[in-house]
N, CA, C and O atoms as CSV, one atom per row, in Angstrom:
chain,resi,resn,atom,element,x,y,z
A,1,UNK,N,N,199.908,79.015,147.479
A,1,UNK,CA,C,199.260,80.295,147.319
A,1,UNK,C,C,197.769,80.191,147.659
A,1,UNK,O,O,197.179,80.922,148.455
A,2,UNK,N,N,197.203,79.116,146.902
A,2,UNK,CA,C,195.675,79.323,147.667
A,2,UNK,C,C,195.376,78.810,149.015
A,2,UNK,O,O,194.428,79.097,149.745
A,3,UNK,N,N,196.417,77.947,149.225
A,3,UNK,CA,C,195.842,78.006,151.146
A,3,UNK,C,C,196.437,79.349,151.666
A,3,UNK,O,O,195.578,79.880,152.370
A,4,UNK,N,N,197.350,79.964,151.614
A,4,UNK,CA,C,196.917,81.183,151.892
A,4,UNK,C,C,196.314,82.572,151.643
A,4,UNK,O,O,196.366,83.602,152.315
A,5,UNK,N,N,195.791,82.317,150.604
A,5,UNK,CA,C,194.231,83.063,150.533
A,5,UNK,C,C,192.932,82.163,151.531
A,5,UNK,O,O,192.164,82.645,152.363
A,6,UNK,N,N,193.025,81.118,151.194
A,6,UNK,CA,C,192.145,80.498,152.503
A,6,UNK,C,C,192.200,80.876,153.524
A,6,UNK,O,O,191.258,81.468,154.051
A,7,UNK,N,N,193.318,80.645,154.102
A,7,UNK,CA,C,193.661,80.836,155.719
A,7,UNK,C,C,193.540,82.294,156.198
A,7,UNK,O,O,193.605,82.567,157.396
A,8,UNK,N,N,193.332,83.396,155.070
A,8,UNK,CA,C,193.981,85.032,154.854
A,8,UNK,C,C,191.892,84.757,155.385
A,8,UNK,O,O,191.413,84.809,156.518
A,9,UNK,N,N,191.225,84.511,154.159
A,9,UNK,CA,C,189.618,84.465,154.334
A,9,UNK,C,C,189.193,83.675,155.471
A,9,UNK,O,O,188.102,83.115,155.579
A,10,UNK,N,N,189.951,83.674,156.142
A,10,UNK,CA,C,188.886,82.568,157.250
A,10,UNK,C,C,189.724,83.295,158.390
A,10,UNK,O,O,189.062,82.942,159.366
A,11,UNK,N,N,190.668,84.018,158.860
A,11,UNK,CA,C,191.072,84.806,159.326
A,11,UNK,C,C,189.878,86.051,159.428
A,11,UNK,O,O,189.225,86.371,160.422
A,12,UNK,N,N,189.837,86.565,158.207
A,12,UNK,CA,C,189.064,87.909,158.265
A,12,UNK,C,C,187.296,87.770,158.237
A,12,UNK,O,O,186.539,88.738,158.161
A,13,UNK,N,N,186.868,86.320,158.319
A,13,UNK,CA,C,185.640,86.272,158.612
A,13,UNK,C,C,185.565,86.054,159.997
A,13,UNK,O,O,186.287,85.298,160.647
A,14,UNK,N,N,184.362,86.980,160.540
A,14,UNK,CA,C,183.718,86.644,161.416
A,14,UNK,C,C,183.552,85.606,162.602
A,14,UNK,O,O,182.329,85.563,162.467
A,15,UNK,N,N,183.746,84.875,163.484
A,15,UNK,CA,C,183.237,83.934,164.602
A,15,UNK,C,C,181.802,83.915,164.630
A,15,UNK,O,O,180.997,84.766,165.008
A,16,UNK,N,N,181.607,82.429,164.009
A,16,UNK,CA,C,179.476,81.973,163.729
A,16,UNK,C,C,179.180,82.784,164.819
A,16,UNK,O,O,178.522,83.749,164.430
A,17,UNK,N,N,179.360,82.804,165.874
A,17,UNK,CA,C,178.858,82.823,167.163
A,17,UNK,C,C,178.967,84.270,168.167
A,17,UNK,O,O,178.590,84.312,169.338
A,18,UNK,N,N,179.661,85.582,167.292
A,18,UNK,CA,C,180.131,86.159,167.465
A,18,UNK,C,C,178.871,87.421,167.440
A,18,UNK,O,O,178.204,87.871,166.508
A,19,UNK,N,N,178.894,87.664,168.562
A,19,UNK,CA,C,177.539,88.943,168.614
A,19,UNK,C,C,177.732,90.306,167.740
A,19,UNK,O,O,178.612,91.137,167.963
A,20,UNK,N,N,176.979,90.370,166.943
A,20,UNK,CA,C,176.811,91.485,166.233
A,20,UNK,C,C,176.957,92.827,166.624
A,20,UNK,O,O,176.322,93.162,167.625
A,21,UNK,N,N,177.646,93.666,166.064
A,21,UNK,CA,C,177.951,95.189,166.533
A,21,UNK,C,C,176.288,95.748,166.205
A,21,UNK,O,O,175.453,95.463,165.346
A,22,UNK,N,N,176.319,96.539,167.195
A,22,UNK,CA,C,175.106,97.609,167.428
A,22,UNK,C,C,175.216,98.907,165.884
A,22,UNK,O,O,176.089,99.757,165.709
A,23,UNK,N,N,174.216,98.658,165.156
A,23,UNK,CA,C,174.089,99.538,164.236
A,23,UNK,C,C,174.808,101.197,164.278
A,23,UNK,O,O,174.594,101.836,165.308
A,24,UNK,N,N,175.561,101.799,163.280
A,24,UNK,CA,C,176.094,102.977,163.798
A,24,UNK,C,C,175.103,103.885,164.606
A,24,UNK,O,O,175.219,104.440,165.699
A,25,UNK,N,N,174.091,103.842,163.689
A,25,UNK,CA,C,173.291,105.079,164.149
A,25,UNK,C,C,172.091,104.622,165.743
A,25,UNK,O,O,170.911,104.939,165.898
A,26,UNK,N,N,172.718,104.059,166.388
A,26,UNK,CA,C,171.921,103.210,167.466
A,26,UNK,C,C,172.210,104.239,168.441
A,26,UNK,O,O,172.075,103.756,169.566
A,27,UNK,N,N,172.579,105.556,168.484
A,27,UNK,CA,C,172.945,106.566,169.555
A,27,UNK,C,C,171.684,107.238,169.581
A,27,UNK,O,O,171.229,107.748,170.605
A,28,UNK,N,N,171.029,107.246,168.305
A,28,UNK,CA,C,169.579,107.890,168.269
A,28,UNK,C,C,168.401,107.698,169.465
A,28,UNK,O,O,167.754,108.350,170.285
A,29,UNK,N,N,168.631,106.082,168.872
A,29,UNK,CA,C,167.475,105.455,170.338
A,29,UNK,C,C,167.578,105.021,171.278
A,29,UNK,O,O,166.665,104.642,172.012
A,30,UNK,N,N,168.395,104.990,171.417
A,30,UNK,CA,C,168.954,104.689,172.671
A,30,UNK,C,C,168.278,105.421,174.303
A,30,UNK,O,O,167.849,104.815,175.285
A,31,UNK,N,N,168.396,106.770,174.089
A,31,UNK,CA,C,167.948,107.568,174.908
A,31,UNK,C,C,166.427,106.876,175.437
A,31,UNK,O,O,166.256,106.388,176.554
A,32,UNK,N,N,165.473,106.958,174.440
A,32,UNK,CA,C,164.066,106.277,174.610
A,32,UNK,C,C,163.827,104.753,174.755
A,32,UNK,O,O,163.176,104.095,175.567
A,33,UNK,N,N,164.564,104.433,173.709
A,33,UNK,CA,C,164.266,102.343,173.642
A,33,UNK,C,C,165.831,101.654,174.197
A,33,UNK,O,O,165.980,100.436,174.300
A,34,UNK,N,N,166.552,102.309,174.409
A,34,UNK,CA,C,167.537,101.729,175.251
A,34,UNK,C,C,168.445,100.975,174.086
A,34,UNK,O,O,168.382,101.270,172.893
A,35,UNK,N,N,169.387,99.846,174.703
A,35,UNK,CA,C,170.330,99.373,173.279
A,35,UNK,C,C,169.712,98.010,173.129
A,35,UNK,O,O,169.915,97.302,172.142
A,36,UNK,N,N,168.968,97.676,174.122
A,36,UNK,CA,C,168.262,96.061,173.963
A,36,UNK,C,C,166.721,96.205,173.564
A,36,UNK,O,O,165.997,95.234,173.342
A,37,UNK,N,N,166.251,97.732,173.493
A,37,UNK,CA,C,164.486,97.949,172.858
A,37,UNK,C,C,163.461,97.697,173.681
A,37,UNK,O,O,162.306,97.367,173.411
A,38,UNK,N,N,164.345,98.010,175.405
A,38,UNK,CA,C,163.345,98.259,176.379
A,38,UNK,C,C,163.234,100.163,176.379
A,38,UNK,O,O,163.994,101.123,176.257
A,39,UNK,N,N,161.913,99.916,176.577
A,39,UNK,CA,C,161.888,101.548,176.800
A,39,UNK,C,C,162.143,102.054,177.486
A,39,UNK,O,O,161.903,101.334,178.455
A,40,UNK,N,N,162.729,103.380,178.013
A,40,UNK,CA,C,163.524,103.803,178.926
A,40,UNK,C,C,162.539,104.917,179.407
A,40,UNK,O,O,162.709,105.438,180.509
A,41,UNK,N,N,161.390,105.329,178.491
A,41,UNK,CA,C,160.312,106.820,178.938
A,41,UNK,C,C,159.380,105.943,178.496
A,41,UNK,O,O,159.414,105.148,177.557
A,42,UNK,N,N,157.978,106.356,179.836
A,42,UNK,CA,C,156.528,105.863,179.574
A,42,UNK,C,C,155.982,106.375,178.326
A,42,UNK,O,O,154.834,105.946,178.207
A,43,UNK,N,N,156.406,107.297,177.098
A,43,UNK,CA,C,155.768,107.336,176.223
A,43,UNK,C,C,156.464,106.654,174.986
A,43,UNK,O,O,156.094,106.970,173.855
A,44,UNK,N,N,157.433,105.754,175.167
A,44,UNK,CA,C,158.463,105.385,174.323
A,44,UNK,C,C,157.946,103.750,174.166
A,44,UNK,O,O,158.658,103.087,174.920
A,45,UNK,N,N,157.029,102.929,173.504
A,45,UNK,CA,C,156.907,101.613,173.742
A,45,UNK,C,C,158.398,100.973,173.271
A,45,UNK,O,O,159.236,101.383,172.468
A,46,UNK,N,N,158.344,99.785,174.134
A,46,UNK,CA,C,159.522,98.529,173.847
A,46,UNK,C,C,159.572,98.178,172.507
A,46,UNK,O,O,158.451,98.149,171.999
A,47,UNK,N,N,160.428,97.918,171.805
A,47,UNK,CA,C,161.265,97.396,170.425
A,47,UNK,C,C,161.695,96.399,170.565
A,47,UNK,O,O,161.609,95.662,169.583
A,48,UNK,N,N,162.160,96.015,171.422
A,48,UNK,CA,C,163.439,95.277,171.544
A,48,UNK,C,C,162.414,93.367,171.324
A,48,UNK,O,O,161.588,92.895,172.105
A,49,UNK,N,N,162.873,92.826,170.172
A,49,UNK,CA,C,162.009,91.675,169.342
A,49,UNK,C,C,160.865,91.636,168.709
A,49,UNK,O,O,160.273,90.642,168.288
A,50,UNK,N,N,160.503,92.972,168.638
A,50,UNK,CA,C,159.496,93.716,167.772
A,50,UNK,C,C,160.177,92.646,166.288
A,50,UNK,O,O,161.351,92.377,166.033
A,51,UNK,N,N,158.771,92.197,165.469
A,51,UNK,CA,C,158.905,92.286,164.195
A,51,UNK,C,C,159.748,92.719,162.783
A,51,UNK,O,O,159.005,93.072,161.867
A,52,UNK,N,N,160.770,92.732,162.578
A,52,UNK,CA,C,161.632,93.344,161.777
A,52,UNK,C,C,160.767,94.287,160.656
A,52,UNK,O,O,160.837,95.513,160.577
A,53,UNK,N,N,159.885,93.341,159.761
A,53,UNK,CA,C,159.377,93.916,159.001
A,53,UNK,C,C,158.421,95.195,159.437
A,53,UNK,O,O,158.380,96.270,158.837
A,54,UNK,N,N,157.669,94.842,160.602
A,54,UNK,CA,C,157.434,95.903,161.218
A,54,UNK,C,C,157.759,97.534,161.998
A,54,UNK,O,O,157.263,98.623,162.286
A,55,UNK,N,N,158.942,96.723,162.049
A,55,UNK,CA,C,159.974,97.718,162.425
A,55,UNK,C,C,160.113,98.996,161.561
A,55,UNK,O,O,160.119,100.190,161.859
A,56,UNK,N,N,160.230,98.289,160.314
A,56,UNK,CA,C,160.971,99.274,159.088
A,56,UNK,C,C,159.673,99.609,158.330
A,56,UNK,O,O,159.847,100.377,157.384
A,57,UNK,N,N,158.321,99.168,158.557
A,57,UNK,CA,C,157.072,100.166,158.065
A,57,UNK,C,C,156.849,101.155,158.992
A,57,UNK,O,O,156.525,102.306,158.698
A,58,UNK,N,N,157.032,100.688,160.227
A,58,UNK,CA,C,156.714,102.094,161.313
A,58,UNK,C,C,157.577,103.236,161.255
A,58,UNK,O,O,157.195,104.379,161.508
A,59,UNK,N,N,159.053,102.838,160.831
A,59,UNK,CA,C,159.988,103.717,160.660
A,59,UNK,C,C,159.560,104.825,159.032
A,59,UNK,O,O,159.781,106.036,159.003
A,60,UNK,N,N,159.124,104.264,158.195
A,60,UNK,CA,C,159.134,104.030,156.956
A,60,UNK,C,C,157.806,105.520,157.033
A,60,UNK,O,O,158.001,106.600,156.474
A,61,UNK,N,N,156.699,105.223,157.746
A,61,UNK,CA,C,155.629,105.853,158.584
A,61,UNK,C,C,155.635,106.977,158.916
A,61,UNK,O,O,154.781,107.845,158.735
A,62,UNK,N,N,157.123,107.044,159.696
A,62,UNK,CA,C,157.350,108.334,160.290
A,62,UNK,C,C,157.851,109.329,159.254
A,62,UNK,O,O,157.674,110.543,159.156
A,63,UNK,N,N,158.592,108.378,158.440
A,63,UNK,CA,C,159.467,109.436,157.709
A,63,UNK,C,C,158.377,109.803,156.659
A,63,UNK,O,O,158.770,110.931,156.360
A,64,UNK,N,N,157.390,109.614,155.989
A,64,UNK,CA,C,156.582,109.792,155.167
A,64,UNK,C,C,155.766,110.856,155.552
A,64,UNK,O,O,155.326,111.737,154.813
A,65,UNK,N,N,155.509,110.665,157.299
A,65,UNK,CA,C,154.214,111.904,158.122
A,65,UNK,C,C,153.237,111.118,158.025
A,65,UNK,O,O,152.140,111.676,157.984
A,66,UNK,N,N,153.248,109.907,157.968
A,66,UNK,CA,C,151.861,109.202,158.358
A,66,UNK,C,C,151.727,109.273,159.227
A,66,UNK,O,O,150.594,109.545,159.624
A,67,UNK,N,N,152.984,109.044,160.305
A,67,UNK,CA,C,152.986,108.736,162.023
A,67,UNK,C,C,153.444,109.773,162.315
A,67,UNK,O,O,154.234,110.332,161.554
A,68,UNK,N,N,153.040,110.362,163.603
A,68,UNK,CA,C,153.284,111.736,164.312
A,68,UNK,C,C,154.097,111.181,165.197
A,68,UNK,O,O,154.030,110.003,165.547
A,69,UNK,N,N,155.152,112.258,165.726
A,69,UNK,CA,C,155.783,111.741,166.864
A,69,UNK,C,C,157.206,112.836,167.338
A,69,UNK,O,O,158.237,112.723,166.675
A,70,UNK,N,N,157.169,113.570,168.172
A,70,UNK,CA,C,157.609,114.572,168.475
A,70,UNK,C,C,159.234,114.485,168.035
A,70,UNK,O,O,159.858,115.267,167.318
A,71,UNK,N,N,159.772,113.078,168.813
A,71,UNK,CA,C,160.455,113.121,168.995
A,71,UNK,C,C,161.206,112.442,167.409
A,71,UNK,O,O,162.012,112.980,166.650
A,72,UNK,N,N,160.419,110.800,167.322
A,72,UNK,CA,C,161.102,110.337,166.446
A,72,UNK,C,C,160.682,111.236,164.983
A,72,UNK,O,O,161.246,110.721,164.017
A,73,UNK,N,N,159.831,112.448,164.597
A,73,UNK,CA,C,160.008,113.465,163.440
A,73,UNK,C,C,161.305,114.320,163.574
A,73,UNK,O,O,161.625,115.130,162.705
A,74,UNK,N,N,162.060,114.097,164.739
A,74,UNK,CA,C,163.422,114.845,164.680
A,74,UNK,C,C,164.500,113.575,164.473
A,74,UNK,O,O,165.696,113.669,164.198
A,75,UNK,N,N,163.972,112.763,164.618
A,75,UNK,CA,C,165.369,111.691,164.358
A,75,UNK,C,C,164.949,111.073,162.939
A,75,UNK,O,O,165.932,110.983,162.204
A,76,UNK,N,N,163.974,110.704,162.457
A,76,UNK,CA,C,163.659,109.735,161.064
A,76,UNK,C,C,164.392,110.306,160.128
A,76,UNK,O,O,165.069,109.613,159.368
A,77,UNK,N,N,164.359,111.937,160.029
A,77,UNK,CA,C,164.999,112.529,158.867
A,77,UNK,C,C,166.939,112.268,158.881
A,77,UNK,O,O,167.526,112.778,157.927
A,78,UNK,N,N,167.492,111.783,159.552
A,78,UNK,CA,C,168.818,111.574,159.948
A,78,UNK,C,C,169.133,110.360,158.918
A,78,UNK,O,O,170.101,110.308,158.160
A,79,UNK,N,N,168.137,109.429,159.053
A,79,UNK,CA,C,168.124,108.192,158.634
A,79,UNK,C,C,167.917,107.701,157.625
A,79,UNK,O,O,166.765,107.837,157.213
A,80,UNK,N,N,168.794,106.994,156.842
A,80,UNK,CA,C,168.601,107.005,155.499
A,80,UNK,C,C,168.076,104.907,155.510
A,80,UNK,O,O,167.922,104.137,156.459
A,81,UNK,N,N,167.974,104.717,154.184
A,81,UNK,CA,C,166.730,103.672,154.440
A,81,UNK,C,C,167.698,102.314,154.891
A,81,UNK,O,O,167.246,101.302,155.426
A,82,UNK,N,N,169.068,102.538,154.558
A,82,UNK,CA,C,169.925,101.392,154.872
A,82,UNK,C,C,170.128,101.465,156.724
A,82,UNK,O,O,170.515,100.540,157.437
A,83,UNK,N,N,169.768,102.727,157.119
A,83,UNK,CA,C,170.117,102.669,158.445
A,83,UNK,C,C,168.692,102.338,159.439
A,83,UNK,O,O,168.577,102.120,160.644
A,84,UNK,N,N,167.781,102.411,158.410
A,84,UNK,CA,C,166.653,102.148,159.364
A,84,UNK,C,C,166.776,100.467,159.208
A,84,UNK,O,O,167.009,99.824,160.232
A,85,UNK,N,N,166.635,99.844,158.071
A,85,UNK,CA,C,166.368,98.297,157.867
A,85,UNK,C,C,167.734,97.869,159.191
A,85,UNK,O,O,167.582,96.866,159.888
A,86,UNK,N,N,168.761,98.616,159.327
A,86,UNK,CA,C,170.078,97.761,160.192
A,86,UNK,C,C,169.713,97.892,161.601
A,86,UNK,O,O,170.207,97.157,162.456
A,87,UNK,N,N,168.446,99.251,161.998
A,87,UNK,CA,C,167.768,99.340,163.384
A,87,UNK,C,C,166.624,98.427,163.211
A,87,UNK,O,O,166.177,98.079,164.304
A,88,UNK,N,N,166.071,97.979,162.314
A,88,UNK,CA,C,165.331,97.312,162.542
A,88,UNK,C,C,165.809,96.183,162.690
A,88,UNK,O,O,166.226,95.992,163.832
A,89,UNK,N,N,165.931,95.282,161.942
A,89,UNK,CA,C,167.519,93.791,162.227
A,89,UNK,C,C,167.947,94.008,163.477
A,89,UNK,O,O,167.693,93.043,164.199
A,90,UNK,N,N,168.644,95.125,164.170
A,90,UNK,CA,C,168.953,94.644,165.490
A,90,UNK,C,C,168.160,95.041,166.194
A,90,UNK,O,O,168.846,95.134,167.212
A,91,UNK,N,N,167.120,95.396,166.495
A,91,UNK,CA,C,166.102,95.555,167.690
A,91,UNK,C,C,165.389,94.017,167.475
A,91,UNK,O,O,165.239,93.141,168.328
A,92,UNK,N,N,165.043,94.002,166.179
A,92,UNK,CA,C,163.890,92.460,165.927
A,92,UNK,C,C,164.873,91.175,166.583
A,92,UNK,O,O,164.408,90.044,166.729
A,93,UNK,N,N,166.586,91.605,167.027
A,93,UNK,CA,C,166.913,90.893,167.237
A,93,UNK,C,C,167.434,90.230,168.907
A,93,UNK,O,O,168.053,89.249,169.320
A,94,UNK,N,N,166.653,91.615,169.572
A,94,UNK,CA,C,166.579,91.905,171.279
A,94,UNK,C,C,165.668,90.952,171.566
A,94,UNK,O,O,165.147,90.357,170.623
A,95,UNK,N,N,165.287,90.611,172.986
A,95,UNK,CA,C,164.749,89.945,173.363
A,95,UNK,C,C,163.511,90.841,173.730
A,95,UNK,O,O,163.786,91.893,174.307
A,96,UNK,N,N,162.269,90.593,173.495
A,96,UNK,CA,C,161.126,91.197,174.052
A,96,UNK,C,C,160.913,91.190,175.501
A,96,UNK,O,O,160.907,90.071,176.014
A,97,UNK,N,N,160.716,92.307,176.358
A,97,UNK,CA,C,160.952,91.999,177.253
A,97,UNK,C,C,159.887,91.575,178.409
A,97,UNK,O,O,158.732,91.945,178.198
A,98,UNK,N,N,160.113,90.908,179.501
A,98,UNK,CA,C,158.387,90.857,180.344
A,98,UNK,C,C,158.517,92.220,180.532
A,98,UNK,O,O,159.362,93.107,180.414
A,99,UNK,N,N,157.050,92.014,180.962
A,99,UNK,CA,C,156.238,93.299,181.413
A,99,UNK,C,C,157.010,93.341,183.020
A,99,UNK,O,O,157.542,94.435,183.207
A,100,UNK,N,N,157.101,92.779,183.696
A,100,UNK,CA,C,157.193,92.616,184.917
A,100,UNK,C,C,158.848,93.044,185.470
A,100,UNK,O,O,159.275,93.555,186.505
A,101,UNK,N,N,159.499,92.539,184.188
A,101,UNK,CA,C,160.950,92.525,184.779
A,101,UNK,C,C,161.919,94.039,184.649
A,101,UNK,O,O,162.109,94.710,183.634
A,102,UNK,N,N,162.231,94.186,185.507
A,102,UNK,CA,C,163.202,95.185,185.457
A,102,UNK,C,C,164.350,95.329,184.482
A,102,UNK,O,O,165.180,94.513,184.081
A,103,UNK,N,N,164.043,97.309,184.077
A,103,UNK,CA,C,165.322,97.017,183.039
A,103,UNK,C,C,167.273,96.544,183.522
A,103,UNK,O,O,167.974,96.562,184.534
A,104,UNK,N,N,167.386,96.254,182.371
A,104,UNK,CA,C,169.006,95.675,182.676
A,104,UNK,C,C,169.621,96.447,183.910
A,104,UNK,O,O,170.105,95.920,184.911
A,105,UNK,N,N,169.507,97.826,183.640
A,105,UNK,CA,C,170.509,98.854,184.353
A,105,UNK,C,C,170.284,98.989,185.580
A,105,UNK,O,O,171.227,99.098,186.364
A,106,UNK,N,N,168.627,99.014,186.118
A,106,UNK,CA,C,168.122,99.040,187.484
A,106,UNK,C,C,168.278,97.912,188.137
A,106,UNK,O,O,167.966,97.865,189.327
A,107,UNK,N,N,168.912,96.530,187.316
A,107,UNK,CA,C,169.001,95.133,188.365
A,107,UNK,C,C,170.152,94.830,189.269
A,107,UNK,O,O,171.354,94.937,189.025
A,108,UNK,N,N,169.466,94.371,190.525
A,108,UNK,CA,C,170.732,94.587,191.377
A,108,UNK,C,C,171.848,93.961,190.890
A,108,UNK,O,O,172.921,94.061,191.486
């Protein structure tokens, strides 16, 4: 009986190595910071390996009205605080990108 509860738990965990699903609410930013936290509009800066903790004060920012912002004052209110810390975790977890290099989608 307990090796198969073992075998049942090691079944239903995860692969170490196994890339993380994209936060639900990642349809939001997408449009502007893309799914890797390159920016997709010149007024949209890059995310993508931004600071985590940083992440979730700037978010934190908006939703308060410290930070102005046309667009993200229509999306912060959507977001409740478990969904901002899980956008922040996966953007802090993109690669920052060069300045120089082209985004993913435009490479030949």
């Amino acid at each position: 009986m307990i090796a198969l509860l073992i075998a049942a738990a090691a079944a239903a965990a995860p692969a170490p190595d196994a890339a993380p699903a994209p936060p639900a609410k990642i349809g939001l930013c997408v449009a502007c910071h893309g799914t890797d936290g390159r920016s997709r509009m010149p007024a949209a800066p890059h995310i993508g390996g931004q600071n985590e903790a940083y992440l979730v004060w700037a978010l934190n920012q908006y939703r308060e009205g410290r930070r102005e912002g046309d667009v993200m004052g229509s999306v912060i209110g959507v977001l409740s605080r478990r969904d901002i810390e899980a956008l922040a975790d996966w953007y802090a977890r993109q690669t920052w990108p060069a300045l120089d290099a082209a985004p993913a989608e435009d490479a030949p």
